[in-house]
N, C-alpha and C positions, 0 to 999 in steps of 0.2 A: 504494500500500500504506500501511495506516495504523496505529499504534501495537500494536494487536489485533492485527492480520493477522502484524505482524510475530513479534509474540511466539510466536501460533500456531506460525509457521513454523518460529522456533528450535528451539521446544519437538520439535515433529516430528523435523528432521533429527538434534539430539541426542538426541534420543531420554528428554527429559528432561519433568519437568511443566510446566505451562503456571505456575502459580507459580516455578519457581524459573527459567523463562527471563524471568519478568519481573524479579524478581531480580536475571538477570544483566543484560539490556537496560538497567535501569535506573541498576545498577552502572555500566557505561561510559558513560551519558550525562552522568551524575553526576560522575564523574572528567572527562571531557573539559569540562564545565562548571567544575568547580575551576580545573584548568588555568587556561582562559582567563580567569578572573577574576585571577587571577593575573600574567597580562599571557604566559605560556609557551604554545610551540605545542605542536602533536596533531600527531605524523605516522607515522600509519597504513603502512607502506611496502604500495607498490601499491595502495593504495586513495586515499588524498589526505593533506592538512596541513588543519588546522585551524587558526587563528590570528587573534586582535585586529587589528585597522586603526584608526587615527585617522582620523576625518570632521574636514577642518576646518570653522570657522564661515563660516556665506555667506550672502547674501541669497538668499531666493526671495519670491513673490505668492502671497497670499491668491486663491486661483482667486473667492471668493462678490463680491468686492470691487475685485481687482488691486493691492489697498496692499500697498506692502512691508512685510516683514516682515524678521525676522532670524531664522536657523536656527542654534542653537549648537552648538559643536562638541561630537560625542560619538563612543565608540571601539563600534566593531560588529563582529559574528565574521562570520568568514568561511571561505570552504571553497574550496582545492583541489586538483581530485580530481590522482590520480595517472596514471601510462602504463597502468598495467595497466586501472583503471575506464573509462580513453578507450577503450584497444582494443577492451574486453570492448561497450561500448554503438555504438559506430560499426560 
């Protein structure tokens, strides 16, 4: 499902327009994005946590080449899900 489909959907089940579920789709992506820049989790209860990780620095290879290289450290979001989203898909 992709951004579209999704909005579609919202808009259906709530019963609302396809403008204002983007709107609102776009409101919590927007807030959970804040969030994490901020360095705070997201936790959705029964659906999952959101939340920053530190990568640290490491070497990896140039796959065109094999030189090393160095990868630096950076901090990346992550997700995850909850009891309820495992149940519901397994």
């Amino acid at each position: 499902m992709n951004k579209k489909q999704m909005i579609e959907q919202i808009a259906k089940e709530a019963g609302i327009s396809k403008k204002q579920a983007q709107k609102s789709l776009d409101a919590v992506i927007g807030n959970i994005t804040k969030a994490l820049k901020k360095g705070e989790k997201v936790t959705l209860v029964g659906f999952g946590t959101f939340a920053v990780r530190k990568r640290k620095a490491r070497q990896g290879r140039n796959p065109r080449n094999g030189q090393i290289i160095k990868i630096p450290a950076k901090k990346v979001p992550v997700f995850k899900a909850g009891n309820e989203l495992k149940k519901a898909v397994s």
